[in-house]
C-alpha positions as a Markdown table, in Angstrom:
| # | Residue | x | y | z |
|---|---|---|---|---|
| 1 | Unk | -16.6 | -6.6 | -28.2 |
| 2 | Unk | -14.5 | -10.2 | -28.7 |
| 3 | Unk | -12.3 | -11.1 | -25.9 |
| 4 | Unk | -9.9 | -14.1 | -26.9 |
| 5 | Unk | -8.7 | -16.3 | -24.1 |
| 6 | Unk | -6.6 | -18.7 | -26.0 |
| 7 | Unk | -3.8 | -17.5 | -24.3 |
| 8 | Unk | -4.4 | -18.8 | -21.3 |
| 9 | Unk | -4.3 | -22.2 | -22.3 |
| 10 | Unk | -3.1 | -24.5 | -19.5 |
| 11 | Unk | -2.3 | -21.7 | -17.7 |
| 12 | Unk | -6.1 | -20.6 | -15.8 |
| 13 | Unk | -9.6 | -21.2 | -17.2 |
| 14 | Unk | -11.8 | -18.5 | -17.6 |
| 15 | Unk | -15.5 | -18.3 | -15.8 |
| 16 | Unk | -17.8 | -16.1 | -18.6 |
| 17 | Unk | -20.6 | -13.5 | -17.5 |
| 18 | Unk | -24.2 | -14.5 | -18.3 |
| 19 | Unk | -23.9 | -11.1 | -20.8 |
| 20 | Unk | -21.6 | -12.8 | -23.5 |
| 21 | Unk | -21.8 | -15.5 | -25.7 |
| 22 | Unk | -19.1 | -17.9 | -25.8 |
| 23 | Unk | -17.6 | -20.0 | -28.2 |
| 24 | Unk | -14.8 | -21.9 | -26.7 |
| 25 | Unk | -12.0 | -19.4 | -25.4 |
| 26 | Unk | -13.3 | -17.0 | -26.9 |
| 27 | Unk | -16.8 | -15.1 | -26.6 |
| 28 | Unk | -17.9 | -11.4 | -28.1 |
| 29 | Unk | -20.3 | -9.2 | -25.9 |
| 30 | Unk | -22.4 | -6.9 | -26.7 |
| 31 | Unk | -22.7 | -3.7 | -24.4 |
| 32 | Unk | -25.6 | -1.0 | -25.6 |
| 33 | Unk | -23.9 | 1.9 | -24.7 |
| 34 | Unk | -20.0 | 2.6 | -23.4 |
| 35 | Unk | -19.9 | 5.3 | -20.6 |
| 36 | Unk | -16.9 | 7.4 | -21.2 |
| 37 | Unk | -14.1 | 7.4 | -18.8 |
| 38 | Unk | -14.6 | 9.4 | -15.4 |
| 39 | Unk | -16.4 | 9.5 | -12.5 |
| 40 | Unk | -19.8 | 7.6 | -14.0 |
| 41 | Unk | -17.8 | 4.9 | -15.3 |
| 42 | Unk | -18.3 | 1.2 | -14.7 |
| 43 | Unk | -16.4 | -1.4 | -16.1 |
| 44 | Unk | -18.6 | -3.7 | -18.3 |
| 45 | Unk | -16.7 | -6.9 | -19.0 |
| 46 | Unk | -16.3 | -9.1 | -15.9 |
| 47 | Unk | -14.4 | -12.0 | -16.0 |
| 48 | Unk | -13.6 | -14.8 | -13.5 |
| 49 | Unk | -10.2 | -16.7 | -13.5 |
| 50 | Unk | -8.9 | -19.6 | -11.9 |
| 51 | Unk | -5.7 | -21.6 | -12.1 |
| 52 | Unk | -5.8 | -24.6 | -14.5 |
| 53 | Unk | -5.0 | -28.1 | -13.5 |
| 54 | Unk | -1.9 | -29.2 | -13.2 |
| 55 | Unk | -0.7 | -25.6 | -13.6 |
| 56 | Unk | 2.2 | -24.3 | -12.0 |
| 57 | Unk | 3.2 | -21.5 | -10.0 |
| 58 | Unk | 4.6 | -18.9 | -12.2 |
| 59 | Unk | 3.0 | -20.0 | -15.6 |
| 60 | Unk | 2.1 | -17.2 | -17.8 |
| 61 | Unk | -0.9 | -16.1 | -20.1 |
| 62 | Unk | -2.9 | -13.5 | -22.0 |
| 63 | Unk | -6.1 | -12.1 | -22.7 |
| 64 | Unk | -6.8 | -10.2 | -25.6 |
| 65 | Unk | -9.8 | -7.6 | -27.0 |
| 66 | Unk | -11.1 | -6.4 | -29.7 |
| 67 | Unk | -14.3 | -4.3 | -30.5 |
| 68 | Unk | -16.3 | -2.7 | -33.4 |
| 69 | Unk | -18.9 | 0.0 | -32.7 |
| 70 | Unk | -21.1 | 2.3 | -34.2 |
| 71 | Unk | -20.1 | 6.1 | -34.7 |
| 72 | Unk | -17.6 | 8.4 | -36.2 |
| 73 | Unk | -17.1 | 9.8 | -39.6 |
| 74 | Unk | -17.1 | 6.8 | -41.3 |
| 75 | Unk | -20.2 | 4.9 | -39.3 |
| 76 | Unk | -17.9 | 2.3 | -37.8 |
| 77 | Unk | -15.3 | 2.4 | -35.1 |
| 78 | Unk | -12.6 | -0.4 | -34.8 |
| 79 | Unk | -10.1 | -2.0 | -32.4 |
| 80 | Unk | -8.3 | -4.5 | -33.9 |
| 81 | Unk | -7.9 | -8.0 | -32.1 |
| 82 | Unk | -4.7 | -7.2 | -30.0 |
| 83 | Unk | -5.9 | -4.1 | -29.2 |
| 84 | Unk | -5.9 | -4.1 | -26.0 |
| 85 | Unk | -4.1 | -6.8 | -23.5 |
| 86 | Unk | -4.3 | -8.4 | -20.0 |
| 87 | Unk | -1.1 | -10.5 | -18.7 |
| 88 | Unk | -1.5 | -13.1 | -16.2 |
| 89 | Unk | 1.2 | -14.9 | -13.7 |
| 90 | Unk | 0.0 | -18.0 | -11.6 |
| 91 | Unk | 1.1 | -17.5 | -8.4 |
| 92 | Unk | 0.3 | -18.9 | -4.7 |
| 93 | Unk | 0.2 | -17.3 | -1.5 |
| 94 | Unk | -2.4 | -15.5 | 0.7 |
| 95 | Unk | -4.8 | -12.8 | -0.8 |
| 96 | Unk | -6.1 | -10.6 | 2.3 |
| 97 | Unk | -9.3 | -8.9 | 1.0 |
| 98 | Unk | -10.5 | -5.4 | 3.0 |
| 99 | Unk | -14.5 | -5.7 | 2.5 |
| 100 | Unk | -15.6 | -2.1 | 1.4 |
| 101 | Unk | -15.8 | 0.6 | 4.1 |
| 102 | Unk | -18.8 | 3.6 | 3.3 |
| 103 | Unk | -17.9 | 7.1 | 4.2 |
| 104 | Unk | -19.0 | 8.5 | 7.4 |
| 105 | Unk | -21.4 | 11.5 | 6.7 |
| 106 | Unk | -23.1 | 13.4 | 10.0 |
| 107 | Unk | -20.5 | 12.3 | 12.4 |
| 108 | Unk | -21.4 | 14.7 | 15.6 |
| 109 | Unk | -18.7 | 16.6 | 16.9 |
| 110 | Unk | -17.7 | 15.0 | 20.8 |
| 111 | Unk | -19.4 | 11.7 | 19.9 |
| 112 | Unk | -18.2 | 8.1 | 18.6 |
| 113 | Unk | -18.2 | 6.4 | 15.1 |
| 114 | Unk | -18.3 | 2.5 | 14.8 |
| 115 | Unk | -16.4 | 2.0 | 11.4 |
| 116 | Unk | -17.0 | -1.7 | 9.5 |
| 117 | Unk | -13.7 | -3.9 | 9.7 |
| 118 | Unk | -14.2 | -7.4 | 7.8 |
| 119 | Unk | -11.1 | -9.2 | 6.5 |
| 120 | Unk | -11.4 | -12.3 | 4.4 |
| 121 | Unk | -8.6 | -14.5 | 3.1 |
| 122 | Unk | -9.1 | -15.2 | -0.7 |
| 123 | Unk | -6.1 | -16.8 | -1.3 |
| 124 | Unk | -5.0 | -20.2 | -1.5 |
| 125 | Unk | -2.6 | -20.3 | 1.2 |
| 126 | Unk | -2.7 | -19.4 | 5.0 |
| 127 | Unk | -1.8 | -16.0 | 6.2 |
| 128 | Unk | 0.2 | -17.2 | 9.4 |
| 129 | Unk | -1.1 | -13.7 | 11.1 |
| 130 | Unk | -2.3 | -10.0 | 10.1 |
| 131 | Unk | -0.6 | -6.8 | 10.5 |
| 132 | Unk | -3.2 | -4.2 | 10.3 |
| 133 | Unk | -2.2 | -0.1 | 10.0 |
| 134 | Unk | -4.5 | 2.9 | 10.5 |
| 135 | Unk | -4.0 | 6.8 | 10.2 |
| 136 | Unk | -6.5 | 8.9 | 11.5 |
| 137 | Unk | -6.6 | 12.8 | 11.1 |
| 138 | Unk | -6.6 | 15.6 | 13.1 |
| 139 | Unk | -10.5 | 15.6 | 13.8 |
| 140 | Unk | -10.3 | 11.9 | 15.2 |
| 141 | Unk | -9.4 | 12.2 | 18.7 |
| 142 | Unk | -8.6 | 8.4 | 19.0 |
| 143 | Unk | -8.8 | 5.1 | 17.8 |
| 144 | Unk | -10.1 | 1.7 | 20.3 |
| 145 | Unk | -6.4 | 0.7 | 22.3 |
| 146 | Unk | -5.9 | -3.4 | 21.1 |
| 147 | Unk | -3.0 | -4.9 | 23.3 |
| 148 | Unk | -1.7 | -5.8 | 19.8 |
| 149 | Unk | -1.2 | -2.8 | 18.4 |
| 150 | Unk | 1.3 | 0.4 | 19.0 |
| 151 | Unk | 0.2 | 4.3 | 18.8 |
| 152 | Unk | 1.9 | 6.7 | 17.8 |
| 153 | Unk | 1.4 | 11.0 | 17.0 |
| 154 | Unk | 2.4 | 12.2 | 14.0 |
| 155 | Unk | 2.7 | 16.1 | 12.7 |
| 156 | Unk | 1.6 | 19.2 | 15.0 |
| 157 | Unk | 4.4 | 21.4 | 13.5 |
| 158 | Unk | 4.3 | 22.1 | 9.8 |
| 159 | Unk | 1.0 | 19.6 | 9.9 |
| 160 | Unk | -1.5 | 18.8 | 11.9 |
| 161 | Unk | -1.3 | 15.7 | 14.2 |
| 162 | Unk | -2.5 | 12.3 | 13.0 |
| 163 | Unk | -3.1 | 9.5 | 14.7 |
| 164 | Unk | -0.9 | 6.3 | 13.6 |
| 165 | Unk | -1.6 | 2.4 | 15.0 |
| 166 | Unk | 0.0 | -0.4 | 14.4 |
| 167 | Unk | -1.4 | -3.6 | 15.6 |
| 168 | Unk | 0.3 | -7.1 | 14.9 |
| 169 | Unk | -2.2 | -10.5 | 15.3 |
| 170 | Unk | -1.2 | -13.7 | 15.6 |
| 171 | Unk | -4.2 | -15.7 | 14.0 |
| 172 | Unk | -3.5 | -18.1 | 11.0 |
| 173 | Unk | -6.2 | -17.5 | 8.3 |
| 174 | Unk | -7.2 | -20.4 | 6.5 |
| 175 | Unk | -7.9 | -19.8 | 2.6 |
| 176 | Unk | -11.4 | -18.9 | 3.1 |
| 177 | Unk | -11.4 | -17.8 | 6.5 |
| 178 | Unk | -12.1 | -14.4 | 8.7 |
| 179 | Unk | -10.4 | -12.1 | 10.8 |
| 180 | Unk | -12.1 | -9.4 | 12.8 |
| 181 | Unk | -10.8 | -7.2 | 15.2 |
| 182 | Unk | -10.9 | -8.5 | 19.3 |
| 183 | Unk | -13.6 | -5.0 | 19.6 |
| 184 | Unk | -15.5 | -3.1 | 17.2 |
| 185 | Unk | -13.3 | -0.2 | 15.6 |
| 186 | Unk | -14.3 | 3.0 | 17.1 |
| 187 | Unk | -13.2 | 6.0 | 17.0 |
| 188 | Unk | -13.7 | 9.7 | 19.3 |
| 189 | Unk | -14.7 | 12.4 | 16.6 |
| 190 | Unk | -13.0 | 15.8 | 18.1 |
| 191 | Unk | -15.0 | 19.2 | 19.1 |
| 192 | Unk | -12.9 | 20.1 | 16.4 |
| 193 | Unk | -13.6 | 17.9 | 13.6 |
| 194 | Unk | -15.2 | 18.7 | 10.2 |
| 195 | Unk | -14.1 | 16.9 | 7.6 |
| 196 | Unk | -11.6 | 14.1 | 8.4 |
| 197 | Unk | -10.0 | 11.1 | 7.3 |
| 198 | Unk | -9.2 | 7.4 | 8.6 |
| 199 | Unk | -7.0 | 5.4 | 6.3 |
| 200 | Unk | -6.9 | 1.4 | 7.0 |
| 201 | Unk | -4.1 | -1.3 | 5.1 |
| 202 | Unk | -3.6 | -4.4 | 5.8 |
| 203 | Unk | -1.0 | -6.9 | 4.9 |
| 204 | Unk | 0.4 | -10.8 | 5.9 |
| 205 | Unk | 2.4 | -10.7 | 9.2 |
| 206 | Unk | 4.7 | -13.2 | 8.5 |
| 207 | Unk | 6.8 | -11.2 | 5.2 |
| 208 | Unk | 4.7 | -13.3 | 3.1 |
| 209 | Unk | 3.3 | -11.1 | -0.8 |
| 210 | Unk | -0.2 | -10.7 | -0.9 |
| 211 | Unk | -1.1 | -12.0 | -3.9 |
| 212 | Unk | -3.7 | -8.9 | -4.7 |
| 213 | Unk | -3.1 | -5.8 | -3.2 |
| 214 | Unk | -6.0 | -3.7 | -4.6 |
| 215 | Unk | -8.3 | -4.8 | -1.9 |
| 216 | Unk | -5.6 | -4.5 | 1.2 |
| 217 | Unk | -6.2 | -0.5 | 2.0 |
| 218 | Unk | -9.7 | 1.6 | 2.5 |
| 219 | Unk | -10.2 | 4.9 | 2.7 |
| 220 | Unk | -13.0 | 6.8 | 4.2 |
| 221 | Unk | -13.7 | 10.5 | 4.8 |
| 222 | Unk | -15.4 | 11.0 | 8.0 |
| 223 | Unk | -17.9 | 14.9 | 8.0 |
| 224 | Unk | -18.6 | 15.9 | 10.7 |
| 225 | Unk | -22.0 | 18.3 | 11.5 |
| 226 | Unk | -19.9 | 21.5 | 12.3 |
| 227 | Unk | -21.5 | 23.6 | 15.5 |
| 228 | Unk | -19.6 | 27.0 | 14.5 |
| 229 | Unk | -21.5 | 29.9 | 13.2 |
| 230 | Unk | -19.8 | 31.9 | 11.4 |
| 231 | Unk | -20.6 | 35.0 | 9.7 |
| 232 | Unk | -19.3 | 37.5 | 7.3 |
| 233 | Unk | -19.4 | 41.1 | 7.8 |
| 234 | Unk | -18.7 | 43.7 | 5.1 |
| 235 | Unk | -17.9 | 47.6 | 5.5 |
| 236 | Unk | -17.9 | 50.2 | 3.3 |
């Protein structure tokens, strides 16, 4: 595979991977064996990109692939260079990164779940504050009461009741720095739960973009150990 990064000139400079072998802006790789696309697949080319100097905030670029491999009728498979495309825009402004969250699995029914919450700043400009939003489903019972946030439920008629919060902080985040929340994130698992849901985003507080919004939301499914036995009888 050949990646050509000549269109980022003066625009960012790219960091290469220890699995390629450069040659100026550009570099081919070598990858033994492509997964195909679903749910075993990784992607194999990682690239790191910063701004260039003296580059400006709305400067534009390109990366470009191409890749030959081995297979099909003919014994060789090829992308062209051009193939394949990725567009850059330098821009400025805070980039609030969710770490990952793992899925809960054994939760016990009447009991409490401590869920991760680590928020990092990867920007290169404050965050003057952090609104952070979370929905939990019907099996959640409750989420920890912060004085910063409002609660509110959702559903119960055509759906079944969620729990919504919306909490508002105040603390400036440094490029670089930390936010975690004033107690650990905890929430009551019902007597009814089984198999629930807590969704988590999180975004500036003072209207400014994010510059990356990939990493603002998490997901996690919460199971729960049912207690029910239930049985199936049939008659003839």
């Amino acid at each position: 595979m050949s990646v050509d990064a000549s269109g980022l000139a003066g625009v960012g400079e790219v960091t290469w991977p220890d699995n390629c072998a450069p040659n100026g802006a550009t570099a081919v790789y070598s990858v033994p064996d492509v997964p195909v696309i679903g749910s075993d697949y990784s992607r194999q080319i990682h690239l790191g990109i910063r701004a260039a100097a003296g580059a400006q905030a709305g400067a534009q670029g390109r990366i470009t692939y191409g890749a030959t491999a081995t297979g099909g009728p003919d014994g060789t498979l090829t992308a062209p260079e051009d193939s394949f495309e990725t567009d850059f825009t330098l821009a400025s402004g805070p980039d609030l990164s969710l770490a990952p969250v793992a899925d809960v699995e054994h939760a016990q029914p009447g009991g409490t779940e401590t869920i991760p919450f680590a928020l990092t700043n990867k920007g290169n400009e404050s965050a003057h504050g952090v609104t952070v939003k979370m929905t939990a489903s019907y099996g959640v019972d409750s989420l920890n009461k912060y004085d910063a946030c409002t609660y509110t439920r959702t559903g119960g008629d055509e759906y079944a009741p969620m729990t919504d919060a919306t909490c508002t902080f105040d603390q400036v985040l440094a490029p670089g720095d930390s936010f975690e929340l004033p107690a650990p994130l905890q929430l009551a698992i019902a007597r009814h739960a089984l198999n629930d849901r807590l969704d988590i985003s999180v975004d500036p507080a003072d209207g400014a973009t994010d510059l990356a919004s990939r990493d603002d939301y998490a997901a996690l499914q919460i199971g729960t150990d049912t207690t029910n036995n239930t049985a199936v009888l049939g008659f003839n």
